[in-house]
Steps between C-alpha positions, in 0.01 A plus 500: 500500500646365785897566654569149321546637164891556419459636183476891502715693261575864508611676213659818596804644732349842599326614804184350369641151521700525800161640664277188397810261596464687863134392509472208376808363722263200623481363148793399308602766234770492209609869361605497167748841495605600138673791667799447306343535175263720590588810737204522776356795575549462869842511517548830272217737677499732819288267658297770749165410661307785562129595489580897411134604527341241358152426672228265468174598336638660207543248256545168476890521448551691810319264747715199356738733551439517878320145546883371396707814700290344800581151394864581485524652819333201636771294383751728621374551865462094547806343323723799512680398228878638394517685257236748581626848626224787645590836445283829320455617199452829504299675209622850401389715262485936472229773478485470108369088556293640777184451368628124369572377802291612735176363345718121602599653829280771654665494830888608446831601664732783457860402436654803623341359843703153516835535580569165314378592170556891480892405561485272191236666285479824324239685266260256618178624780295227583498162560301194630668170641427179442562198669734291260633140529869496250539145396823241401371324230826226557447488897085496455545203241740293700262551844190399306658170319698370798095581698384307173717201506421517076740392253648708268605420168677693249363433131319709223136368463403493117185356468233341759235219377239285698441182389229347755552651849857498467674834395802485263771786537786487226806661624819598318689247735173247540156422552313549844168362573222659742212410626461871549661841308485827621648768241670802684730578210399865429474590129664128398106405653391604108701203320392202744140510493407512103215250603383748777144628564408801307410736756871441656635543114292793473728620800803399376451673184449831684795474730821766485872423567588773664901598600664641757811669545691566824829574615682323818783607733637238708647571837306799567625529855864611379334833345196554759612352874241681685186345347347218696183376336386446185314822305340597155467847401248460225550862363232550180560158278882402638557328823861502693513232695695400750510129626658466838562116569585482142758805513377620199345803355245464162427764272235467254312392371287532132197354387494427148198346297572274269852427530676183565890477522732408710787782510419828667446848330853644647434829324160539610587398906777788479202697416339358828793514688567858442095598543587319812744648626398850431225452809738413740687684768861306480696385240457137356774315376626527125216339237786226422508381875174333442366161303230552229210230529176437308225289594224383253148487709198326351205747475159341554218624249331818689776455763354247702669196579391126403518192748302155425424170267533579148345169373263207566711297709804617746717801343522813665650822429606826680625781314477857382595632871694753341623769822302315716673160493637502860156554647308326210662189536426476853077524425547262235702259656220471812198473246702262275595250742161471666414470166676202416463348835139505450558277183 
């Protein structure tokens, strides 16, 4: 396929989407966002990349894992894009997970030995940190589509049909036509492609929602002036994060199997908040200060993530990226679009 064809449609308004836009900016690309029927992922999740340990030669998970961290940082260190903050997350845990962690990281820290985290920490002993890069989803999307030049459209696709070598995508407000469709719709992937190969139905079939709950403060600064770069304390299972050219701090957040909805477990993140709060050395503002948010992510069938053509013409799909998405998308947006470039 040459640059001359017009017709490529994305379906999809996460980071996945915005990602492929980004790389295939030389061709011309139409999104197709159901966001407003259809909460994305992207915009309700903590949105961290951060290897934590993770090292190639393990398993196949854990070198896509790195192949796409090293991807991602690619991307960042050439387009420095907005939208993209570098900070550390710093993994804590206490002599009763001793044994736990160390077998991830065998060389450690003391936090009694960094004035930073011994003034904000307590009951906690050792700790590793990690370089972490805290994302905008809203500032990341806008600097990859206006990079894209794509068009976005707002619509709920229903149904998608070939009929020759012409695609067919029935919307609630119209029909679209594509010479080209690339799924990056998360769990929504499942009621498109009925028609689909069996191997990707097989994976389908053995996908997870899974939710997330978190809970947001907005202008951080007001209660903590003296920090000056984004952090994570990842202390056991719970993270507090705070975002620093977002002014915001995160707490959170859960990983549920199995669960799809849409309104956050407000009983359950007091729970968090206060488990939270208990390994901290100053006092967080009152539970009722903060926004509850859940997120559902799209677990791929033995965790690993799914990127390429899901029939005998030109559909693609990329999906089941699950915590991964904000490096994921970034692998499978390179390999897709040389992909389709090559057709």
């Amino acid at each position: 396929m040459g640059k001359e064809t017009k017709n490529i449609v994305i379906v999809g308004d996460g980071v996945a989407a915005w990602a492929l836009a980004f790389y295939l900016r030389e061709f011309s690309v139409k999104i197709i966002s159901g966001a407003k029927h259809n909460h994305t992922c992207s915009f309700n999740s903590t949105s961290i990349n951060c290897l934590r340990g993770t090292e190639r030669g393990v398993s196949s998970l854990g070198d896509l894992i790195c192949d796409s961290m090293d991807e991602f940082e690619n991307f960042f260190q050439t387009h420095s894009p907005k939208g993209v903050d570098l900070g550390y997350e710093y993994q804590i845990w206490n002599e009763l997970d001793h044994d736990k962690w160390v077998r991830r990281y065998p060389e450690f820290l003391q936090v009694q030995n960094d004035s930073f985290l011994s003034q904000h920490i307590k009951r906690n002993s050792f700790y590793v940190p990690n370089t972490a890069y805290f994302i905008n989803p809203q500032e990341l999307r806008k600097w990859l589509l206006d990079h894209s030049h794509a068009q976005v459209q707002s619509d709920f696709i229903t149904e998608i049909s070939l009929n020759k070598n012409e695609y067919t995508l029935n919307g609630l407000n119209g029909d679209y036509q594509a010479d080209m469709v690339v799924l990056a719709c998360g769990f929504q992937t499942r009621f498109l492609t009925p028609n689909t190969d069996e191997s990707f139905a097989y994976y389908l079939d053995h996908c997870k929602p899974v939710v997330g709950d978190y809970l947001e403060l907005s202008h951080a600064r007001d209660h903590f002036p003296k920090w000056q770069e984004s952090f994570n304390f990842a202390v056991g299972k719970y993270h507090f994060i705070y975002r620093h050219a977002e002014n915001k701090i995160h707490i959170g957040s859960t990983s549920l199997n199995l669960e799809s909805r849409e309104l956050a477990d407000k009983d359950l993140l007091r729970k968090i908040y206060h488990d939270v709060s208990a390994q901290l050395n100053f006092e967080l503002p009152i539970f009722e200060s903060f926004s509850a948010h859940c997120g559902v992510r799209h677990k791929g069938h033995k965790r690993l993530p799914f990127w390429g053509k899901i029939d005998d013409h030109k559909l693609f799909s990329v999906c089941g990226l699950y915590k991964n998405g904000f490096s994921f998308s970034f692998l499978a947006a390179k390999e897709l679009a040389r992909e389709i470039s090559e057709l």
